[in-house]
C-alpha positions as CSV (number, residue, x, y, z in Angstrom):
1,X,0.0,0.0,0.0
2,X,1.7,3.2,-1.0
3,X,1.8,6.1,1.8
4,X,-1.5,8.2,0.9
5,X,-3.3,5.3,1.0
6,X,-1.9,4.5,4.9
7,X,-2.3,7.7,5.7
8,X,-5.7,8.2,4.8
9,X,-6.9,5.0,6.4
10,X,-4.9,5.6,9.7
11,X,-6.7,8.6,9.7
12,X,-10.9,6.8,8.5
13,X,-9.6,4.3,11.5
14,X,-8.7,7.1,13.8
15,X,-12.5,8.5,13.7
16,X,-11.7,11.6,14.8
17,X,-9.5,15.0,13.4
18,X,-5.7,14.1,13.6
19,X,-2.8,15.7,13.3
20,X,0.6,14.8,11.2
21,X,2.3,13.7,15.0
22,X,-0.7,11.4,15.4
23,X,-0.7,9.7,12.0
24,X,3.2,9.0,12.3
25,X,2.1,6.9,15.5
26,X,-0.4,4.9,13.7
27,X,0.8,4.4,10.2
28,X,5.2,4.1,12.0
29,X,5.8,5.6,8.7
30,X,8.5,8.1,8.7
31,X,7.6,12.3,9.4
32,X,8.5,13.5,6.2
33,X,6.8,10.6,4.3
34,X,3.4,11.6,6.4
35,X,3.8,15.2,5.6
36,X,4.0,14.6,2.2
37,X,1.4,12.2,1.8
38,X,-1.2,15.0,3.7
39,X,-0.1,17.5,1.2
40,X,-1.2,15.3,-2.1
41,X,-4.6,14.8,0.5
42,X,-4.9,18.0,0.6
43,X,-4.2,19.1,-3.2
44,X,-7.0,16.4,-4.2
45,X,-9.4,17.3,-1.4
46,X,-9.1,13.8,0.2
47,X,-8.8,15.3,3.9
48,X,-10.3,19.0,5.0
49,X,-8.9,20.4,8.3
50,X,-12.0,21.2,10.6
51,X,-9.7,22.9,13.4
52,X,-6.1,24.2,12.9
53,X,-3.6,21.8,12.3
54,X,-5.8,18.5,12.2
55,X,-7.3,17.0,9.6
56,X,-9.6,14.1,8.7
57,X,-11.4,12.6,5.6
58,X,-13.7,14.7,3.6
């Protein structure tokens, strides 16, 4: 499964808003990796941020 994909599913599993810290606890992928993963979520509109720095599924 290629990053975006854990991410995103860490953070449908997580049920709540999350932030990138969080995500690199569930998913053990590396910082950078979950950074970059959210930013392609975010440029397709996969994950919306309802409170400052955390972010969930749309």
């Amino acid at each position: 499964m290629e990053p975006t994909q854990q991410v995103l599913e860490a953070m449908k599993q997580a049920g709540e808003p999350v932030n990138a810290g969080k995500v690199v606890e569930l998913t053990g992928l590396d910082r950078k990796v979950v950074d970059k993963a959210m930013a392609d979520l975010k440029k397709t509109s996969e994950i919306v941020s309802p409170k400052r720095c955390f972010w969930q599924p749309a």
